[in-house]
C-alpha positions in Angstrom: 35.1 -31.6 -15.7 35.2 -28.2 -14.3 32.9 -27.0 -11.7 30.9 -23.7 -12.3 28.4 -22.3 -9.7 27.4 -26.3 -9.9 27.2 -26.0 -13.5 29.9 -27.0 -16.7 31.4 -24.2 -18.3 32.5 -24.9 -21.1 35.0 -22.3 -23.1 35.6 -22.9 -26.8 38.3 -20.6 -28.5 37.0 -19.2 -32.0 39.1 -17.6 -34.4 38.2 -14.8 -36.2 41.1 -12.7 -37.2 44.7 -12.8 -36.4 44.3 -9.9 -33.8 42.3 -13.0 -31.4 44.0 -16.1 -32.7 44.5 -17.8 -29.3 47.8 -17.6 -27.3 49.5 -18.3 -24.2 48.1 -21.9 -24.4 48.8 -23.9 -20.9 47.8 -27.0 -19.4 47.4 -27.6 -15.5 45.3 -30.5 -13.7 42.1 -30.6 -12.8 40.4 -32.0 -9.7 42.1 -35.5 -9.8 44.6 -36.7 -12.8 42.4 -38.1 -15.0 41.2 -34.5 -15.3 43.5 -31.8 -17.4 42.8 -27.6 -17.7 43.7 -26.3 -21.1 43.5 -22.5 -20.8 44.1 -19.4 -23.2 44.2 -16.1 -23.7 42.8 -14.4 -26.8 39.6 -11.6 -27.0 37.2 -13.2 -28.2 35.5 -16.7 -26.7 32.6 -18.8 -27.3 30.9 -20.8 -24.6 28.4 -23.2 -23.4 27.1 -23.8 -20.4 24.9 -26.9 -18.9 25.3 -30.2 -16.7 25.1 -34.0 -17.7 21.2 -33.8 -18.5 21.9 -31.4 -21.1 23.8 -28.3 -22.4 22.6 -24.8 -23.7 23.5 -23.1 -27.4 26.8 -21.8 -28.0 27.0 -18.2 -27.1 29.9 -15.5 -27.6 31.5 -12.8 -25.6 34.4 -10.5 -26.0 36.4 -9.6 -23.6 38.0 -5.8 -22.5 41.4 -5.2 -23.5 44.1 -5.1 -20.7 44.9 -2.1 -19.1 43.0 1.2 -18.7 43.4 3.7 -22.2 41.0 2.1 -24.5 37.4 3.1 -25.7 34.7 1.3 -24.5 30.4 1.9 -24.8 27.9 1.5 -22.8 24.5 1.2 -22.7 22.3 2.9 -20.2 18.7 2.5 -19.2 16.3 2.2 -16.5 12.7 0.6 -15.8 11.9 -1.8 -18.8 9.6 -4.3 -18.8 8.6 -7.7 -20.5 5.3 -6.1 -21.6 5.6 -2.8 -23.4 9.5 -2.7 -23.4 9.4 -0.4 -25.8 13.4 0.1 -26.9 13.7 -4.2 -26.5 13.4 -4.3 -30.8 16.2 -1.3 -30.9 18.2 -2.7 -28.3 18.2 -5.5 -30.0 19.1 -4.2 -33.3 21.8 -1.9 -31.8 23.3 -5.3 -30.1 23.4 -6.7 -33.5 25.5 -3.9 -34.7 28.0 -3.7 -32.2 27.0 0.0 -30.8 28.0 -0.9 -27.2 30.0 -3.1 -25.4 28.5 -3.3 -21.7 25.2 -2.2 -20.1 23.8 -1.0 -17.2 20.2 -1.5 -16.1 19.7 0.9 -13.4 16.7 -1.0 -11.8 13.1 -1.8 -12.2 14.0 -5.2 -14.6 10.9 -7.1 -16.4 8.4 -5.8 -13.6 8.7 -7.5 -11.9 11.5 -10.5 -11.5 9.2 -12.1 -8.8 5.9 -12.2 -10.9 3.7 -14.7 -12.3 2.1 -13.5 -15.2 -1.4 -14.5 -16.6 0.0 -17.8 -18.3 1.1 -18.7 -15.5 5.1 -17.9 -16.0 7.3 -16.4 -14.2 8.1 -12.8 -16.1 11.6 -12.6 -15.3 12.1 -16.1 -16.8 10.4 -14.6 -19.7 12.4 -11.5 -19.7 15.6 -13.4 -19.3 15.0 -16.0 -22.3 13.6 -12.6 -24.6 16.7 -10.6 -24.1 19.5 -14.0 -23.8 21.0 -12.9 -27.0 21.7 -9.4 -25.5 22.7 -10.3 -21.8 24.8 -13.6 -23.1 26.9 -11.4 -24.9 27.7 -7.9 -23.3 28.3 -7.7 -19.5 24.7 -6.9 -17.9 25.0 -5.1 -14.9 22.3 -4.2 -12.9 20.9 -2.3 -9.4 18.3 -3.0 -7.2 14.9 -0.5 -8.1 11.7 -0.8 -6.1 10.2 -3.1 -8.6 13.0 -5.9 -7.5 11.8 -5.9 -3.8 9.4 -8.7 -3.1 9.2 -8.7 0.4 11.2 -11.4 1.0 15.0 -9.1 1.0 15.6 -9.1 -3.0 15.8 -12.5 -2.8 14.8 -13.1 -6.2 17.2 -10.5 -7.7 20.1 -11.2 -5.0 20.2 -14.6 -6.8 19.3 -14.5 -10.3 22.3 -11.6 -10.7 26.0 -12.1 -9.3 27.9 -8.4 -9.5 31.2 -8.4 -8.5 32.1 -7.9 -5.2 31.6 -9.9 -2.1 30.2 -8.8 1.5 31.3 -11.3 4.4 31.9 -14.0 1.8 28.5 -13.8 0.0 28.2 -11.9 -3.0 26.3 -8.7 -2.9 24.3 -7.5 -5.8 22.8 -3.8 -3.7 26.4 -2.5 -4.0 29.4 -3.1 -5.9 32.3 -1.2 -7.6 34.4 -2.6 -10.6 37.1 -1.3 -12.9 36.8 -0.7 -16.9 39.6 1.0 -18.6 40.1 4.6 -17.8 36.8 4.1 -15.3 35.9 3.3 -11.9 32.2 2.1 -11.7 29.9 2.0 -8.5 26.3 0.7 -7.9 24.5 2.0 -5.1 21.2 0.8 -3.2 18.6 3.4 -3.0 16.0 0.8 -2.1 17.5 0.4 1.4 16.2 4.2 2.3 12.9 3.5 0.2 12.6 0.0 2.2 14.1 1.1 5.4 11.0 0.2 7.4 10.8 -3.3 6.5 14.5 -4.1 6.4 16.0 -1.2 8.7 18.6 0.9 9.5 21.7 -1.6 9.1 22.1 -1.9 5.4 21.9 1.7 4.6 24.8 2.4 7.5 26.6 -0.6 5.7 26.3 0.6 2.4 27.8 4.0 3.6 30.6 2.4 5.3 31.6 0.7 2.1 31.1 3.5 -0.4 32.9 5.8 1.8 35.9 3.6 1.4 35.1 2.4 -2.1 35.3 6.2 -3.2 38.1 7.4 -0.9 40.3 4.1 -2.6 39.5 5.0 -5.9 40.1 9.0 -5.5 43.5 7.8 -4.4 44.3 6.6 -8.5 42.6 9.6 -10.4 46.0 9.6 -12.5 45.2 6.0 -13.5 41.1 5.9 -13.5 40.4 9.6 -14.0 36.8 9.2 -14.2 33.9 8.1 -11.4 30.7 7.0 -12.3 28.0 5.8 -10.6 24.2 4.5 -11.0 21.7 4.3 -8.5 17.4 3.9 -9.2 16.2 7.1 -7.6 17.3 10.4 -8.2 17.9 12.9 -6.2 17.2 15.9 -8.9 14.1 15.7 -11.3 11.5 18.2 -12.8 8.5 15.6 -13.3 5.2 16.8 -12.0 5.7 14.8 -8.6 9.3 16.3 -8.1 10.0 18.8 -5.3 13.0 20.5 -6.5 14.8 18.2 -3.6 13.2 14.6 -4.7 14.6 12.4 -2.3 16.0 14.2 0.7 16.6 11.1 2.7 18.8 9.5 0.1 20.4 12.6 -0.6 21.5 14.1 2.1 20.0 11.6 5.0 18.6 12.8 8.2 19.2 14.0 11.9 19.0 10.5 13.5 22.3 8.7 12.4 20.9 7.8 8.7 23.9 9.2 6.4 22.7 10.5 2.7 24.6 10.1 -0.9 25.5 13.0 -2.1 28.3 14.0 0.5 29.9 11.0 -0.4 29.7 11.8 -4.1 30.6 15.5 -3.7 33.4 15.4 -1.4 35.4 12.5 -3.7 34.2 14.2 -6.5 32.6 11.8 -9.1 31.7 12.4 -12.2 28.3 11.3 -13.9 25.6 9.3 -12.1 22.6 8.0 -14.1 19.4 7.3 -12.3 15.8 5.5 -13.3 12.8 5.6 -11.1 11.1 8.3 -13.3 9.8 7.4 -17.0 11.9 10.3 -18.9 15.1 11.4 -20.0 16.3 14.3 -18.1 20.1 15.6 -18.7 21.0 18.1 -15.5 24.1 20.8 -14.9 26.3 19.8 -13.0 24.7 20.1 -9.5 25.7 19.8 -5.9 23.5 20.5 -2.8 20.8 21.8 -4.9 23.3 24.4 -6.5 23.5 24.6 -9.9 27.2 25.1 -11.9 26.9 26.2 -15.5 23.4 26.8 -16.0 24.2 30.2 -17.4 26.2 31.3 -20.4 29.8 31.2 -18.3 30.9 28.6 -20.6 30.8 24.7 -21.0 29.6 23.6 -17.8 30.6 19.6 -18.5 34.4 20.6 -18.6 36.6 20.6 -15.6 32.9 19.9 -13.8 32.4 22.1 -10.4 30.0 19.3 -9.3 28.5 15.2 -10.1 26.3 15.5 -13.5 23.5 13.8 -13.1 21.5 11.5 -15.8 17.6 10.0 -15.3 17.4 7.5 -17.9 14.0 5.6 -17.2 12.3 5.5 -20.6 13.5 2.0 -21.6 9.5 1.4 -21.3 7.0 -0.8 -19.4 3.9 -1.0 -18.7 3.3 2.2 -16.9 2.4 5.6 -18.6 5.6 8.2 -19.3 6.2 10.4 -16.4 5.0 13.9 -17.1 6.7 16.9 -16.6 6.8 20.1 -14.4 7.8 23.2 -14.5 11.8 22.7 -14.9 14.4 22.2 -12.2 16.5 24.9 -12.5 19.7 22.6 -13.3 17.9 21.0 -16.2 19.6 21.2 -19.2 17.3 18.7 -21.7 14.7 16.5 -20.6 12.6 14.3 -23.1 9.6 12.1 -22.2 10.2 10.0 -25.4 10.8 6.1 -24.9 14.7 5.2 -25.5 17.8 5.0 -23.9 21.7 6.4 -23.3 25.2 5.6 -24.8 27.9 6.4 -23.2 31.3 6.1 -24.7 34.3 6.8 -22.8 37.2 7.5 -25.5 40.1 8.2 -23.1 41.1 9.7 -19.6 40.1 13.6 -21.2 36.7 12.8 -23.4 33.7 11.1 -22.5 30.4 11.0 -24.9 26.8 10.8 -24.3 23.7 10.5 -26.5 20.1 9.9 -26.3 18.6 7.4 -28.9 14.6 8.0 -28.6 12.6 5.5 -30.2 9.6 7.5 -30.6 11.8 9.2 -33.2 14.5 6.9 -34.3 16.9 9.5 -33.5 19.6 10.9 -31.2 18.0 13.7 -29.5 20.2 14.6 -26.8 24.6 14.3 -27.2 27.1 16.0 -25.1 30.7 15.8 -23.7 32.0 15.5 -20.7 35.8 16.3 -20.4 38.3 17.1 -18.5 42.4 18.5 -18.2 44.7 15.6 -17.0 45.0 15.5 -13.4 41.6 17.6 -13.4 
């Protein structure tokens, strides 16, 4: 038997076509002789998982292929709930139909994780078992929102999720980075400057330390992972009625006292696209660095060769709160929609990376774009 986070994982090869017939076959032993590995390589994989008093369904994933020139989508959203998750049918449907390989929740999950609703259940059980045939079959990677703190240190998102990445030999779900083709991913905490007087100063100042480095590493293989992107919960740019035109000065650009901001970070190693939630609309901006705007005029396409991070709210996967209304708009807003829905990203190559808004409300994309870029840009 094979131990797994003190569960059996079980991993069945299934053959499909003659592009994942299973190769590479090996044997090695197990924890004592009686026991024997059989391992494989191929793309595609069933699985079970379960202990001796009993065992779940059989479930699929598929992995990436190796090395970092392929296309790959992904799905991006913030702030859905278990009640009134209004783009859970078309998520569902659009899982179904292959239209993404990955997602990336970008906080506020079930609302809330920790709660007991009126039957007496805990929602994020609920939320879990509702969207199993999603999240057991495309990589579901997720941030911290304000919704996931309950009081107690995340501790009931730290250990229902396990990102990758490790802090001092625990894993660490507030911030992580990970590689996926031609793209270097990061999740970022926001909740430790919305939380700081409960839990402090210290994670904020280690979060820094390690995105610092995490960034400064990465900028270091450009030619090989030409593009950055990041996700955090709350913006730092937004044009809703409660948005100054600097949202979030703490997280953006910290303070006077030793707390360090974001942005710096982001500007000085030059990433590339960050996505944000916290606010219940769809808002596409310029590309934008210390409240500056590049492109917002008609110079040319902005989103090439970027002069500055684009930034991306994408809370309208829905819930049980109202949409966020707008204000007046920020001046780097290029598109922002209040209808329910959510983003896919494809990222064809190390030049071309796509974007469009499926609304709900309209069963339609209402938003698409390009990002690109000159190699070595």
């Amino acid at each position: 038997m094979i131990p797994f986070l003190a569960l059996i994982f079980l991993l069945i090869s299934k053959i499909f076509c003659a592009s994942v017939f299973p190769e590479q076959v090996h044997i090695s032993l197990g924890e004592d002789a009686a026991a024997m590995v059989v391992t494989w390589v191929t793309f595609e994989k069933n699985y079970k998982v379960g202990t001796s008093d009993g065992w779940s369904k059989q479930f699929q994933f598929k992995t990436f292929p190796a090395g970092n020139n392929f296309k790959f989508r992904v799905c991006v959203f913030g702030d859905l709930g278990y009640h009134f998750g209004n783009s859970i049918p078309d998520l569902m449907k659009a899982a179904k139909n292959d239209l993404f390989d990955m997602i990336i929740h970008v906080g506020d999950i079930a609302y809330d994780l920790h709660k007991t609703d009126d039957d007496g259940v805990n929602i994020g059980d609920k939320y879990m078992r509702e969207l199993e045939p999603i999240f057991s079959r495309f990589p579901y990677m997720v941030i911290a929102g304000n919704h996931e703190n309950d009081k107690l240190n995340f501790s009931h998102f730290h250990n229902r999720f396990r990102m990758p990445g490790e802090v001092n030999g625990h894993h660490n779900n507030q911030y992580y980075s990970y590689n996926v083709g031609s793209a270097h991913f990061f999740g970022v905490s926001t909740e430790d400057y919305g939380y700081r007087e409960e839990y402090g100063n210290a994670p904020i100042l280690a979060q820094y330390n390690w995105l610092t480095n995490d960034l400064q590493e990465t900028n270091k293989n450009r030619v090989i992972r030409p593009w950055i992107i990041g996700y955090q919960h709350r913006p730092f740019y937004c044009s809703n009625t409660e948005c100054p035109i600097d949202a979030e000065p703490l997280i953006r650009i910290g303070d006077n006292n030793g707390i360090p901001g974001l942005e710096p970070a982001f500007i000085q190693n030059k990433i590339d696209l960050q996505f944000c939630g916290h606010r219940h609309s769809y808002e596409r901006f310029y590309p934008i660095a210390n409240l500056v705007a590049y492109g917002n005029d008609s110079s040319g396409n902005a989103y090439h060769n970027a002069a500055a991070p684009t930034y991306i709210t994408v809370g309208t996967a829905g819930c049980h709160s109202s949409k966020t209304p707008f204000g007046s708009p920020h001046p780097a807003s290029a598109f922002r929609s209040d209808d329910w829905g959510y983003t896919i990203m494809t990222i064809y190559n190390h030049t071309h990376i796509n974007l469009y808004q499926w609304s709900v409300d309209q069963q339609k994309n209402i938003d698409n774009i390009w990002i690109t870029k000159d190699f070595g840009h």
